[in-house]
C-alpha positions in Angstrom: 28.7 -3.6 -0.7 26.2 -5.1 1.8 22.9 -2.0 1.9 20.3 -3.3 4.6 16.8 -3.1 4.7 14.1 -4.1 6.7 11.1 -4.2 4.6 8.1 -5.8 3.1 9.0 -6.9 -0.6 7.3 -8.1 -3.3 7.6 -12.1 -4.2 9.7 -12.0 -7.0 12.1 -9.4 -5.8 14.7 -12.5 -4.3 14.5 -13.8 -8.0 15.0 -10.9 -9.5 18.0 -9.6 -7.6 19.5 -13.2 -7.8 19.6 -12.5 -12.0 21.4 -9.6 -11.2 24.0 -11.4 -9.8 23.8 -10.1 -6.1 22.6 -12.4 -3.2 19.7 -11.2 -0.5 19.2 -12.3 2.3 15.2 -12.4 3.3 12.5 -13.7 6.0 9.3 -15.1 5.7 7.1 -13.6 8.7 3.8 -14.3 9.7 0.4 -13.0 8.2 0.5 -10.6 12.0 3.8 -9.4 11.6 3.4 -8.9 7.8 0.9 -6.5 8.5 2.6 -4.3 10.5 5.6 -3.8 7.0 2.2 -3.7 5.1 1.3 -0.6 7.1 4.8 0.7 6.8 5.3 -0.1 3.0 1.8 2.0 2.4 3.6 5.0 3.9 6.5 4.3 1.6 4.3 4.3 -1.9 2.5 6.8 -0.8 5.7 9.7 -0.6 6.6 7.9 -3.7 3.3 8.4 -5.3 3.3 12.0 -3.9 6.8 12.6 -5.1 6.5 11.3 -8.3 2.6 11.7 -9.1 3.1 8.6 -11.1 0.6 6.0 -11.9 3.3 3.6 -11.3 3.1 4.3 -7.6 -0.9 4.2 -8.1 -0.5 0.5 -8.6 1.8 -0.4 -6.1 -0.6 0.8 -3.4 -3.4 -0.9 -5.0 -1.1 -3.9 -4.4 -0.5 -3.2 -0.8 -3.9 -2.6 -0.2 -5.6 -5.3 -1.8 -2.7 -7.5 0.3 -3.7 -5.8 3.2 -7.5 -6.4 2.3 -6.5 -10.3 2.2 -4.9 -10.3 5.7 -7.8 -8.2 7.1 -10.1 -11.3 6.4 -12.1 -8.9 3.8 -13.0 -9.5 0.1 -12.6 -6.5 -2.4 -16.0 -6.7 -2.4 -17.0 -5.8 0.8 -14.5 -3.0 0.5 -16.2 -1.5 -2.4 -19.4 -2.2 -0.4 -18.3 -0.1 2.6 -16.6 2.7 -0.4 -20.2 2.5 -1.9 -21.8 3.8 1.8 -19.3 6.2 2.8 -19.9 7.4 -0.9 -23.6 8.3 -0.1 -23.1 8.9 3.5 -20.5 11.8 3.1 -20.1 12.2 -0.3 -17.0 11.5 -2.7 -14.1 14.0 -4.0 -15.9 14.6 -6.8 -16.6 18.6 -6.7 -12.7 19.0 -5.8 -13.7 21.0 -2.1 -11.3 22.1 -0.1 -11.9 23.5 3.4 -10.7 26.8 4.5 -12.0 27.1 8.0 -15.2 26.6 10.5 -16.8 28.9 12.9 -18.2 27.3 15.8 
């Protein structure tokens, strides 16, 4: 039964569906186009992670992101940097707020 996809994978998935004894077909694109199924696949963890609530799906974002990170041209440093200032600058999730509504 052929099922078709069109999305990003991780590097060992080929392998690993080879040991189950089915065939897959794949394609390697460029960093650009990558990006793009990067942006996709962060969507899909994320209604995983939501549906699930599993620190599974925690990790499998971190993957994505720090991939994404990579093709950016950033360092997980500078990430943590920028983290660090939005941190002070508008504060973290820390006090568990939620907003109910603004008068203007």
């Amino acid at each position: 039964m052929l099922q078709k996809y069109d999305k990003a994978i991780r590097d060992r998935i080929p392998e690993i569906i080879a040991a189950d004894g089915s065939q897959c077909s794949i394609e390697k694109v460029s960093d650009e186009i990558f990006l793009k199924y990067l942006e996709l696949k962060l969507v899909e963890e994320s209604n995983e992670f939501i549906a699930s609530g599993s620190l599974e799906e925690i990790a499998d974002l971190l993957e994505v992101i720090y991939r994404i990170i990579e093709l950016k041209g950033a360092s997980l440093e500078e990430i943590e940097e920028l983290r660090k200032i939005k941190k002070y600058e508008r504060g973290g999730f820390d006090e568990n707020l939620i907003l109910k509504s603004v008068t203007r």
